[in-house]
PQR file with spaces between the fields and no chain letter, atoms N, CA, C, O and H, PARSE charges and radii, in Angstrom:
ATOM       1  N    UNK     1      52.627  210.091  122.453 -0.4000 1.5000
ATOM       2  CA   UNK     1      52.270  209.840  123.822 -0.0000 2.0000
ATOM       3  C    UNK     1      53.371  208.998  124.464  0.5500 1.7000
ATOM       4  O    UNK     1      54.007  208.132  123.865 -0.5500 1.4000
ATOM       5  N    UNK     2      53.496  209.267  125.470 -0.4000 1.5000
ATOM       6  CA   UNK     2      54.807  208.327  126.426 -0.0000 2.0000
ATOM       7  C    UNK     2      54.488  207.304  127.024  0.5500 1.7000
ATOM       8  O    UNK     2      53.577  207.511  127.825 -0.5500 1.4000
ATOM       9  H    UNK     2      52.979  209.971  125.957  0.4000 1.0000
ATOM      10  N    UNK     3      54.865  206.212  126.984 -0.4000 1.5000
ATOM      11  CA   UNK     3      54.589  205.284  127.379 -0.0000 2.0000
ATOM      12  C    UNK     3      54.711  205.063  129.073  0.5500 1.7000
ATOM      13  O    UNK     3      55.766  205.599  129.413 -0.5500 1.4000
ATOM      14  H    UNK     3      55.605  206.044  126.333  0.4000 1.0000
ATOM      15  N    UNK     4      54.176  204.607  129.986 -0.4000 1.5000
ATOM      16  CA   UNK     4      54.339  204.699  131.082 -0.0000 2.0000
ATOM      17  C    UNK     4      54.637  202.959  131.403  0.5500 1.7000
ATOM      18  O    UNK     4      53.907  202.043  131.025 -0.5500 1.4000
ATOM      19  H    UNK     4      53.319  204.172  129.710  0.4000 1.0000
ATOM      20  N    UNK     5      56.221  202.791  132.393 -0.4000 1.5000
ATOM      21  CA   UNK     5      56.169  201.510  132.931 -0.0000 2.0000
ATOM      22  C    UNK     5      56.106  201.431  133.958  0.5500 1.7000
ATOM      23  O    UNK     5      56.433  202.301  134.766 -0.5500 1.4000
ATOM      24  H    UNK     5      56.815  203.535  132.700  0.4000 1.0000
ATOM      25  N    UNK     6      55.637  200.286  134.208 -0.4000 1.5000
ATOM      26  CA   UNK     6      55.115  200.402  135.940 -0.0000 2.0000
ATOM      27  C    UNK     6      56.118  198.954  136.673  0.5500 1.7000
ATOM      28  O    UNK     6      56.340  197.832  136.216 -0.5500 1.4000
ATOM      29  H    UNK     6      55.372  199.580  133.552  0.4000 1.0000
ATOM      30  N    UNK     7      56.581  199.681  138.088 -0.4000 1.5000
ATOM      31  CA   UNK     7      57.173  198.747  138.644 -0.0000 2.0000
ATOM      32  C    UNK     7      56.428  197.972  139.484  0.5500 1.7000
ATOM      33  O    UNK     7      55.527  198.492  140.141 -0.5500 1.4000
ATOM      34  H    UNK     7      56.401  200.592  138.458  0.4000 1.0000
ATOM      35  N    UNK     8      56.717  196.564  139.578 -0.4000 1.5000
ATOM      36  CA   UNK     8      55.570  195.665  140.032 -0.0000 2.0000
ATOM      37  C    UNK     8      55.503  195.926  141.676  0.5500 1.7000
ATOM      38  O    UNK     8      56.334  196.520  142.362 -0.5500 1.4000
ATOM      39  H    UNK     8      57.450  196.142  139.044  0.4000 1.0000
ATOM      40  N    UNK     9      54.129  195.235  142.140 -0.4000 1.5000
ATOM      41  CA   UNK     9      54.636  195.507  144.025 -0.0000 2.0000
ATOM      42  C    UNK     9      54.076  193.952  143.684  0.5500 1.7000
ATOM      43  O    UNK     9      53.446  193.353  142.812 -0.5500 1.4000
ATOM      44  H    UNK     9      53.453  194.753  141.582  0.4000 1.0000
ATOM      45  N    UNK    10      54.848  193.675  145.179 -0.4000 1.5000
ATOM      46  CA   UNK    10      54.478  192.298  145.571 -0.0000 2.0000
ATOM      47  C    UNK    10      53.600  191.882  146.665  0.5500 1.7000
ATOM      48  O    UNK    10      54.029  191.404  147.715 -0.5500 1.4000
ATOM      49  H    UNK    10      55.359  194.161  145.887  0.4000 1.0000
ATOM      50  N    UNK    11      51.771  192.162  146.275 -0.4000 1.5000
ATOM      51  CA   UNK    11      50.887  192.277  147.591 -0.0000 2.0000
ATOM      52  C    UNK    11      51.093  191.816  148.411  0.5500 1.7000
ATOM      53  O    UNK    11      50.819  192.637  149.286 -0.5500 1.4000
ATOM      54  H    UNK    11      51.422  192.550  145.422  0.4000 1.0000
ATOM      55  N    UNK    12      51.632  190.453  149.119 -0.4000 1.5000
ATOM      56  CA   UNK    12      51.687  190.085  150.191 -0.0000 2.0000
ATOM      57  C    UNK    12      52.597  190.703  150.191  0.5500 1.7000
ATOM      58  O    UNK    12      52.700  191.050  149.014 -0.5500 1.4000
ATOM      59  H    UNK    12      51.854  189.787  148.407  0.4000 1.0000
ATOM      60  N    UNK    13      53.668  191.260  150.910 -0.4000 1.5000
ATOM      61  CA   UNK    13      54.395  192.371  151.522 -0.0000 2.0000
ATOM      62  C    UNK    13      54.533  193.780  151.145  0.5500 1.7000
ATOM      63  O    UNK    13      55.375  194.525  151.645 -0.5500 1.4000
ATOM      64  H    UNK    13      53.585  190.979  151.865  0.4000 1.0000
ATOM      65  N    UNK    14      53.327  194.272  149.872 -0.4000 1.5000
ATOM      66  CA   UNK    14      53.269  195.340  149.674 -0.0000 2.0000
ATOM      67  C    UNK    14      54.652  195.972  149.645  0.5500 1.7000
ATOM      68  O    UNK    14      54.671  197.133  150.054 -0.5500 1.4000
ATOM      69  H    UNK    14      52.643  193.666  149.466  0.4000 1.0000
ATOM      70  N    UNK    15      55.930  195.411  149.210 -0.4000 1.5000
ATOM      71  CA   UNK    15      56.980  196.496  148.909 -0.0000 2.0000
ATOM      72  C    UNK    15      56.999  196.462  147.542  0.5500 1.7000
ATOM      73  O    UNK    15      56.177  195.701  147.031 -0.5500 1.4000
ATOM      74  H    UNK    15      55.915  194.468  148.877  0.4000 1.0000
ATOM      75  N    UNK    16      57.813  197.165  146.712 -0.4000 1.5000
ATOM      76  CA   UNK    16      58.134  197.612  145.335 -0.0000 2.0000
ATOM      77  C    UNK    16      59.161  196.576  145.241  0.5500 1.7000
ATOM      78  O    UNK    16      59.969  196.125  146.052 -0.5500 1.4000
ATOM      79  H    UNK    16      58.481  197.783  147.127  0.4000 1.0000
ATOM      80  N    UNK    17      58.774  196.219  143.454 -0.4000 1.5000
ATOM      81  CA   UNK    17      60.161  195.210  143.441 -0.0000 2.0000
ATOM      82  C    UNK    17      60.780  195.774  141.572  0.5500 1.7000
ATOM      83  O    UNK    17      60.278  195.542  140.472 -0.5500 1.4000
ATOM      84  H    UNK    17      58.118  196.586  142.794  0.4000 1.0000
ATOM      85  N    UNK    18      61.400  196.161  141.769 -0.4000 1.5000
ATOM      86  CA   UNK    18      62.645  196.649  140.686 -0.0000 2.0000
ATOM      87  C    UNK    18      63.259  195.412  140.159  0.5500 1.7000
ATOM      88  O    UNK    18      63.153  194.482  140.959 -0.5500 1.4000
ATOM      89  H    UNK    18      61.808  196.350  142.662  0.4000 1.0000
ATOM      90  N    UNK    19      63.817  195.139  139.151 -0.4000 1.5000
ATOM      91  CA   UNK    19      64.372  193.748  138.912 -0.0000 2.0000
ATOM      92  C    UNK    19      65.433  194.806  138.439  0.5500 1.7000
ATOM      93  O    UNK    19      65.504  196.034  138.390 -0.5500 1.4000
ATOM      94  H    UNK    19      63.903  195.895  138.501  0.4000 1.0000
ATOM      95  N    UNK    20      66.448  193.422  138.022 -0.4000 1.5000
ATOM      96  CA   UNK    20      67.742  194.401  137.434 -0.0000 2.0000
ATOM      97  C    UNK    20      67.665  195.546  135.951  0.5500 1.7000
ATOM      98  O    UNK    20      68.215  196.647  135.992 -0.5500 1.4000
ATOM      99  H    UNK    20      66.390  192.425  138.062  0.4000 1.0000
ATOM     100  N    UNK    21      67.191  195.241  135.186 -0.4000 1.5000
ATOM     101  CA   UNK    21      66.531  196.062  134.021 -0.0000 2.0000
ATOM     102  C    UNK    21      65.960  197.668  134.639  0.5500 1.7000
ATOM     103  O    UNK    21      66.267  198.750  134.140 -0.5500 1.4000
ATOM     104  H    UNK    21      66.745  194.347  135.153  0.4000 1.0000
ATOM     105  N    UNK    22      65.452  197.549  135.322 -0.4000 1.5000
ATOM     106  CA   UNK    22      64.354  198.763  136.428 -0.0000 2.0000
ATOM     107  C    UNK    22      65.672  199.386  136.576  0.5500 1.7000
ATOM     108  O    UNK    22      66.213  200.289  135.938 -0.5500 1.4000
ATOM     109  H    UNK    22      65.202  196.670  135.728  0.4000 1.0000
ATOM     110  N    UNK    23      66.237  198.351  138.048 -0.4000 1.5000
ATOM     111  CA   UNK    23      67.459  199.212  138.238 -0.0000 2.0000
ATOM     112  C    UNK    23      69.204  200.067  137.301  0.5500 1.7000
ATOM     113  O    UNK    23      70.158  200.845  137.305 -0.5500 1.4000
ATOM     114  H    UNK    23      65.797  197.618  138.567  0.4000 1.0000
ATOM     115  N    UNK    24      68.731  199.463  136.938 -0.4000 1.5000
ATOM     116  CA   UNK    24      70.123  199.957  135.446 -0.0000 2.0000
ATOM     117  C    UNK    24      70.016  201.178  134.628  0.5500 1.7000
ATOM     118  O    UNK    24      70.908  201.842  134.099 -0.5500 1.4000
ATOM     119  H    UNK    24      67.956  198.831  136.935  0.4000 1.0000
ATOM     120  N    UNK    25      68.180  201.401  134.638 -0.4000 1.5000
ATOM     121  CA   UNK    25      67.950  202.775  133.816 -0.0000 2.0000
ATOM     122  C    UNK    25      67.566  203.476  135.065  0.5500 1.7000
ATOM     123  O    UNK    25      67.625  204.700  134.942 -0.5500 1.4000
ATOM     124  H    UNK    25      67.455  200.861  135.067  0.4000 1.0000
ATOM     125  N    UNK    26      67.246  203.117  136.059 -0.4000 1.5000
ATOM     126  CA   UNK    26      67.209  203.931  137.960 -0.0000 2.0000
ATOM     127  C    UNK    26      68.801  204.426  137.820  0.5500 1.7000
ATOM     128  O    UNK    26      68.969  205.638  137.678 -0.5500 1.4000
ATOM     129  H    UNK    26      67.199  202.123  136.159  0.4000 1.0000
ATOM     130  N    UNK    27      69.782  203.706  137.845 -0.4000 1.5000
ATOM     131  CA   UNK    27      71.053  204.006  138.195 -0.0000 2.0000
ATOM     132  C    UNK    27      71.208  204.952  137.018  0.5500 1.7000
ATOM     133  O    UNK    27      71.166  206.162  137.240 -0.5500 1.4000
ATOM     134  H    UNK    27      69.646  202.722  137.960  0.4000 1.0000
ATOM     135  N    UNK    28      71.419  204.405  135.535 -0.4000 1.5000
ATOM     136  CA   UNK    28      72.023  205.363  134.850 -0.0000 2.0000
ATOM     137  C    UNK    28      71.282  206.943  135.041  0.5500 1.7000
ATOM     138  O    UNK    28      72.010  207.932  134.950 -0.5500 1.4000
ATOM     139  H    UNK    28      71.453  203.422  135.355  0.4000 1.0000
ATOM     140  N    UNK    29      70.209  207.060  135.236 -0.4000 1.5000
ATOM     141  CA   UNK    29      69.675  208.553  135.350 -0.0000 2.0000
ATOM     142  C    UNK    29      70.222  209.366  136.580  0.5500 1.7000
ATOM     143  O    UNK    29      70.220  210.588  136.723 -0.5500 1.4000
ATOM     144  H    UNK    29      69.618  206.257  135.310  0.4000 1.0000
ATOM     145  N    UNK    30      70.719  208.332  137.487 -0.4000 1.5000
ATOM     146  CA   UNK    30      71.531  209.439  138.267 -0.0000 2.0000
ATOM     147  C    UNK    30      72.611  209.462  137.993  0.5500 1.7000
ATOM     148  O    UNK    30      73.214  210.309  138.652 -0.5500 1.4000
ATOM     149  H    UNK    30      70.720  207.338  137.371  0.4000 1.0000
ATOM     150  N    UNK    31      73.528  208.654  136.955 -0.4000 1.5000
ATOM     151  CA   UNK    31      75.266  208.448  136.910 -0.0000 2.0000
ATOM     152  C    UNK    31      75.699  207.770  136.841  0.5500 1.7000
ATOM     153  O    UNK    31      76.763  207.793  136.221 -0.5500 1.4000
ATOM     154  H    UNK    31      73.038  207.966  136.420  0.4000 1.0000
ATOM     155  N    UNK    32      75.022  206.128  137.670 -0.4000 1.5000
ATOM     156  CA   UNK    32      75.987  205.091  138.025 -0.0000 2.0000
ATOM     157  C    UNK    32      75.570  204.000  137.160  0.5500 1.7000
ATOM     158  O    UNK    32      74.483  203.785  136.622 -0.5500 1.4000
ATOM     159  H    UNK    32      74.158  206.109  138.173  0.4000 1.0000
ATOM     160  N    UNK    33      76.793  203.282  137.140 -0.4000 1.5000
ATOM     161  CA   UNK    33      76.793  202.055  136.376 -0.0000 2.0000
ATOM     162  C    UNK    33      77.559  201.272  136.971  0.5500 1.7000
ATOM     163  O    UNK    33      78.071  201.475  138.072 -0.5500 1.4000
ATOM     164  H    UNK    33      77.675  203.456  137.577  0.4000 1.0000
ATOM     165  N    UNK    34      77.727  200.074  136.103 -0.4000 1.5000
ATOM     166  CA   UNK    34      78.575  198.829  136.675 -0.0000 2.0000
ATOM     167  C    UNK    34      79.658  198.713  136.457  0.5500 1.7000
ATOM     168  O    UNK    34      80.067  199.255  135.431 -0.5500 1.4000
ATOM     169  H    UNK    34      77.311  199.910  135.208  0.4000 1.0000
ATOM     170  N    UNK    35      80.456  198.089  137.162 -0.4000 1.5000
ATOM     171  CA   UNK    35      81.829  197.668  136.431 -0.0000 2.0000
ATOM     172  C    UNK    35      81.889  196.967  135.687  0.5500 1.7000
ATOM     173  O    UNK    35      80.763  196.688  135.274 -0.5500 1.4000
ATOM     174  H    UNK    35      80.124  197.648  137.996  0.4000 1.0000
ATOM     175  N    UNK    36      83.076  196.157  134.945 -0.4000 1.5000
ATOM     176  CA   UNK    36      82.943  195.795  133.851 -0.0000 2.0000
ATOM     177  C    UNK    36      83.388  194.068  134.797  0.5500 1.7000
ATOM     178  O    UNK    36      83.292  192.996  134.201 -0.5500 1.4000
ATOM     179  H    UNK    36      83.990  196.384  135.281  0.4000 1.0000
ATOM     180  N    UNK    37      83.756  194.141  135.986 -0.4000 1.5000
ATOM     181  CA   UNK    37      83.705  193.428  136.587 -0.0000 2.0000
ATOM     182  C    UNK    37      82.073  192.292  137.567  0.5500 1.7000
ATOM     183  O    UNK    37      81.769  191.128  137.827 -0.5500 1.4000
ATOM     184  H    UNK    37      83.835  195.012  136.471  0.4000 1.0000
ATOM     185  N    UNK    38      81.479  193.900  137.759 -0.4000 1.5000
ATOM     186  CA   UNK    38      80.230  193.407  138.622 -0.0000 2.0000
ATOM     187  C    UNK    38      79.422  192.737  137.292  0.5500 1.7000
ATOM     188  O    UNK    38      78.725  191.769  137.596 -0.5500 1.4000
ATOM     189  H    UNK    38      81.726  194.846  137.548  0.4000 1.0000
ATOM     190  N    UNK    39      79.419  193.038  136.153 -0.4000 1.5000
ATOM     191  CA   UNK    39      78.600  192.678  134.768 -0.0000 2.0000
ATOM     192  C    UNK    39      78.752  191.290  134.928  0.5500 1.7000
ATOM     193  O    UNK    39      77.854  190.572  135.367 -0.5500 1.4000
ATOM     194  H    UNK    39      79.986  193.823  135.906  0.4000 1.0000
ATOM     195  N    UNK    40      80.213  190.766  134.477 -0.4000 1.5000
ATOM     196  CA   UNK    40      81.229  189.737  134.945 -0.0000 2.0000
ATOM     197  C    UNK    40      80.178  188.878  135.626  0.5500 1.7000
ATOM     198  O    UNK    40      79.320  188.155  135.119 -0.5500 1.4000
ATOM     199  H    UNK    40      80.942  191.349  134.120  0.4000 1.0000
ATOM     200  N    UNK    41      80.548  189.224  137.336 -0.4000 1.5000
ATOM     201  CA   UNK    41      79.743  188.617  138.011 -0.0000 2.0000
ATOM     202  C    UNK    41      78.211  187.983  138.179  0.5500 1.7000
ATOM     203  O    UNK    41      77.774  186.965  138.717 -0.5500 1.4000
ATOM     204  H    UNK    41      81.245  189.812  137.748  0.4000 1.0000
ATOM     205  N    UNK    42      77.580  189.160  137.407 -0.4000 1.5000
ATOM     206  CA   UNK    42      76.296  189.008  137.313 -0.0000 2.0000
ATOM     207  C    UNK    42      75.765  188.111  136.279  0.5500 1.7000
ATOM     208  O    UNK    42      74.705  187.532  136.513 -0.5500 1.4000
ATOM     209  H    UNK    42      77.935  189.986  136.971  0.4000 1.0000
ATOM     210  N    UNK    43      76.609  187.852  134.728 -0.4000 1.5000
ATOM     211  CA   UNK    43      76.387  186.859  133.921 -0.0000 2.0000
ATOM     212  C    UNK    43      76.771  185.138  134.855  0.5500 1.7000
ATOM     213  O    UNK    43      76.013  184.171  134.772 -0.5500 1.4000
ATOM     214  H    UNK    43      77.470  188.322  134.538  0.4000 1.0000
ATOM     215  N    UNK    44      77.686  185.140  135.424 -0.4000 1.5000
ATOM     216  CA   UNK    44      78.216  184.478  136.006 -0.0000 2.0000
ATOM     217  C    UNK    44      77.121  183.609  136.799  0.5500 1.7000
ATOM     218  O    UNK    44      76.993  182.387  136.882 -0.5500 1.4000
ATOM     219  H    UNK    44      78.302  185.925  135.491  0.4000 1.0000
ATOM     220  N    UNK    45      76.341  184.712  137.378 -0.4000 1.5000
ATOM     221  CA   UNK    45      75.262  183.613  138.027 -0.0000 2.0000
ATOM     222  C    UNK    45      74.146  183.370  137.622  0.5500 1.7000
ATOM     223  O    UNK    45      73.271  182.721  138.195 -0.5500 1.4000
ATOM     224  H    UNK    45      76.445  185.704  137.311  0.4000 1.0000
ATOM     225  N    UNK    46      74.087  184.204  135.955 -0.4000 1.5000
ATOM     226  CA   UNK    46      72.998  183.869  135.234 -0.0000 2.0000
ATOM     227  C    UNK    46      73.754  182.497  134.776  0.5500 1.7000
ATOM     228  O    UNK    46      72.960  181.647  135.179 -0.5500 1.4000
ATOM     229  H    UNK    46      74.798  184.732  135.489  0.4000 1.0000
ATOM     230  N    UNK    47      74.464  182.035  134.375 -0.4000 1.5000
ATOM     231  CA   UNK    47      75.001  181.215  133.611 -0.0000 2.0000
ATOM     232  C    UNK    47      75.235  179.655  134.550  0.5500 1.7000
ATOM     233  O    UNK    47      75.591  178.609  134.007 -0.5500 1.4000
ATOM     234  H    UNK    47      75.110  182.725  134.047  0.4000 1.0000
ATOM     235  N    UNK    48      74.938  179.800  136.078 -0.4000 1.5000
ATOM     236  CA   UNK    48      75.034  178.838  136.475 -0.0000 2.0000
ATOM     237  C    UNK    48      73.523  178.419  137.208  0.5500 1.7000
ATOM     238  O    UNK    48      73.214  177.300  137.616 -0.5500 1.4000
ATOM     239  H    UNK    48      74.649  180.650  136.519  0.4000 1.0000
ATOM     240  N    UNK    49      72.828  179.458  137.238 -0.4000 1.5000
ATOM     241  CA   UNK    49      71.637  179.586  137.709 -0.0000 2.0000
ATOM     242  C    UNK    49      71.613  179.419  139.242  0.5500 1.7000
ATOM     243  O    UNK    49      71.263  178.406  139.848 -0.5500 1.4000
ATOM     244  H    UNK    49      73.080  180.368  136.906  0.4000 1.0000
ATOM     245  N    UNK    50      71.963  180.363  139.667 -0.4000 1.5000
ATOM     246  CA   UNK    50      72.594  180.618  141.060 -0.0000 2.0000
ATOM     247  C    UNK    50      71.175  181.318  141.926  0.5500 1.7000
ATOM     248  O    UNK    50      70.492  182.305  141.651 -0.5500 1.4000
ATOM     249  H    UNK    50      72.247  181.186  139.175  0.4000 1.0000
ATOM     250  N    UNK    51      71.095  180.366  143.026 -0.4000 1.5000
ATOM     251  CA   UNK    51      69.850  181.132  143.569 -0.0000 2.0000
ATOM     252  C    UNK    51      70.292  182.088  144.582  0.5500 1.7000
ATOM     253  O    UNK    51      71.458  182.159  144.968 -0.5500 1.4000
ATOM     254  H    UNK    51      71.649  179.564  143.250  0.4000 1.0000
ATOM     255  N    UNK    52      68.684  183.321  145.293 -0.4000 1.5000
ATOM     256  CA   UNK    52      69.522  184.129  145.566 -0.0000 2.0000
ATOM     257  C    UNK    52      69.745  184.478  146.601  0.5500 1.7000
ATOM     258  O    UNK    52      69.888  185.629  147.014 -0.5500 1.4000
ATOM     259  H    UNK    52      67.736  183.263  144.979  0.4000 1.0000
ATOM     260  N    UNK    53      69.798  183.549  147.113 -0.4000 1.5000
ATOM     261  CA   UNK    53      70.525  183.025  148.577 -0.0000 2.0000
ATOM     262  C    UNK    53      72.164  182.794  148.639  0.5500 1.7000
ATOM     263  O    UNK    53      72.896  183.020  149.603 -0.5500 1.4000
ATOM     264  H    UNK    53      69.682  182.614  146.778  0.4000 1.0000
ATOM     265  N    UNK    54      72.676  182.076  146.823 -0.4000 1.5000
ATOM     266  CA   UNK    54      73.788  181.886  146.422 -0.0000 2.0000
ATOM     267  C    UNK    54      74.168  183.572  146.586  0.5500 1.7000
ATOM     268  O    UNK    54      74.801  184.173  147.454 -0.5500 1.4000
ATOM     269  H    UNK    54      72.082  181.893  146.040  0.4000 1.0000
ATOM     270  N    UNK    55      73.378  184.098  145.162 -0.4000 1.5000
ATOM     271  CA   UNK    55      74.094  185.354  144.909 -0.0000 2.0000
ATOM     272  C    UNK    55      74.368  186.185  146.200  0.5500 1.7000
ATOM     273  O    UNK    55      75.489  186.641  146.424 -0.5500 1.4000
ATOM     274  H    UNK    55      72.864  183.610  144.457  0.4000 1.0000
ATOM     275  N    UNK    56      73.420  186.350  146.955 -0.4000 1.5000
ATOM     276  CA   UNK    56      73.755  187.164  148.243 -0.0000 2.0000
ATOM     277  C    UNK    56      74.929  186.706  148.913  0.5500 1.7000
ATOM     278  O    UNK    56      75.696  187.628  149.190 -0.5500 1.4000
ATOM     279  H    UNK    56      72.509  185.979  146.773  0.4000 1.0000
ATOM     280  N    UNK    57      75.224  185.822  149.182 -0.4000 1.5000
ATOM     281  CA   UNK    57      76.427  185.216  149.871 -0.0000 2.0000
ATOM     282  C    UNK    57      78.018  185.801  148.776  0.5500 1.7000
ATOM     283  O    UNK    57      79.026  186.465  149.018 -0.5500 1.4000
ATOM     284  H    UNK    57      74.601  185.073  148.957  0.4000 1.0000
ATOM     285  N    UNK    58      77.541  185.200  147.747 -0.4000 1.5000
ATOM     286  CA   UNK    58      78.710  185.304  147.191 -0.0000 2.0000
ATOM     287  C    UNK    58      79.276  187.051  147.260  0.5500 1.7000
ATOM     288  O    UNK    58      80.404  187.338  147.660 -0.5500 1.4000
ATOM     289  H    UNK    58      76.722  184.661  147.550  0.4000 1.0000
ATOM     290  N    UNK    59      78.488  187.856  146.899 -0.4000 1.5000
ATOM     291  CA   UNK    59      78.339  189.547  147.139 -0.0000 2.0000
ATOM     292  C    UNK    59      78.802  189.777  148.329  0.5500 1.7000
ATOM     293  O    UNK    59      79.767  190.527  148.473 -0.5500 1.4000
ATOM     294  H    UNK    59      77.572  187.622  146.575  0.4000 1.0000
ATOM     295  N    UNK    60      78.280  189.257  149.235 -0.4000 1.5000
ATOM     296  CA   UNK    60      78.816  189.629  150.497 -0.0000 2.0000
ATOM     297  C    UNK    60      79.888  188.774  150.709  0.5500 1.7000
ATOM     298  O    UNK    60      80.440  189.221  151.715 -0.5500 1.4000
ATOM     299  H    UNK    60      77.496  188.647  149.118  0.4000 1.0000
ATOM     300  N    UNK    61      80.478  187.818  150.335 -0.4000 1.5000
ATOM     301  CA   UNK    61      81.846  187.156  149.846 -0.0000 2.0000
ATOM     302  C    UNK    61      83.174  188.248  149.571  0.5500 1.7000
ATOM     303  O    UNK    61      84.182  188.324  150.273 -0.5500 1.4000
ATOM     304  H    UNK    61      80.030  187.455  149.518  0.4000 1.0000
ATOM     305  N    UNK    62      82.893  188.974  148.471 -0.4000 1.5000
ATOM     306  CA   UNK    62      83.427  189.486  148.000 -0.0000 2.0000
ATOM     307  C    UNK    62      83.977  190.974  148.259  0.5500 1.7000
ATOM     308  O    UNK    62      85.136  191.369  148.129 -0.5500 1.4000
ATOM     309  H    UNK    62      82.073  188.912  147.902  0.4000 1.0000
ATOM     310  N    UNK    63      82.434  191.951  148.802 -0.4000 1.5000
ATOM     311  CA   UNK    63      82.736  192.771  149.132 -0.0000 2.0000
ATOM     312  C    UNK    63      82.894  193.037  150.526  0.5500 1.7000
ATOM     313  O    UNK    63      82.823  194.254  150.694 -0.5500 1.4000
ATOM     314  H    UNK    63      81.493  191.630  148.908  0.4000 1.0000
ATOM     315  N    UNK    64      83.112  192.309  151.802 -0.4000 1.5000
ATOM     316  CA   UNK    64      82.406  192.293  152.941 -0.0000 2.0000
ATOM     317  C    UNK    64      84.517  192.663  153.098  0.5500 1.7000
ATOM     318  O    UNK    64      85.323  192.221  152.279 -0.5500 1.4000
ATOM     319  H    UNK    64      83.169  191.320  151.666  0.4000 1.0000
ATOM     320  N    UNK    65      84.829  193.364  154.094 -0.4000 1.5000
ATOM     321  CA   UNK    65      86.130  193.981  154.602 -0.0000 2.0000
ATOM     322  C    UNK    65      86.571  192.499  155.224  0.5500 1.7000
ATOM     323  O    UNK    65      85.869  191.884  156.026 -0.5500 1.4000
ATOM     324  H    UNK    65      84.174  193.723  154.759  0.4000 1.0000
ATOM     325  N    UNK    66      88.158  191.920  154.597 -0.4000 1.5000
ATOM     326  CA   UNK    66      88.876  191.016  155.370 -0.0000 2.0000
ATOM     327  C    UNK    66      89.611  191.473  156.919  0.5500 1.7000
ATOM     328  O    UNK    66      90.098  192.601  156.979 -0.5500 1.4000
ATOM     329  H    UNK    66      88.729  192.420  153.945  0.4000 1.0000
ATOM     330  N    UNK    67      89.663  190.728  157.937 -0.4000 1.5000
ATOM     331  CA   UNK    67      89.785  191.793  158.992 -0.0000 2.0000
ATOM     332  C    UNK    67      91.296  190.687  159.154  0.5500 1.7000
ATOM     333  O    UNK    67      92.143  190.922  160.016 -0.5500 1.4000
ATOM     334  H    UNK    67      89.267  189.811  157.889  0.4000 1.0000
């Protein structure tokens, strides 16, 4: 029998919430993965315990076009 996992919702705003684990086997079934860079990054703010107000900033730090 197959096991079924379920992605959590968050009742007061009733949207779906994926954590990164969710998303990684979401991505690989269509193709995509990470760089060996974004990984990088992502230990990075496990390791400082970066909230995600930090992480968002820093992401958009990084990838946002220098004009």
């Amino acid at each position: 029998m197959l096991k079924t996992k379920f992605i959590t919702r968050d009742s007061r705003s009733g949207k779906f919430i994926a954590g990164r684990e969710t998303m990684t086997k979401l991505n690989a079934m269509e193709g995509i993965s990470q760089s060996a860079a974004s990984r990088a990054m992502f230990a990075a703010f496990d390791h400082k315990g970066a909230s995600p107000e930090q992480r968002r900033k820093a992401i958009a730090a990084r990838h946002s076009k220098k004009a």
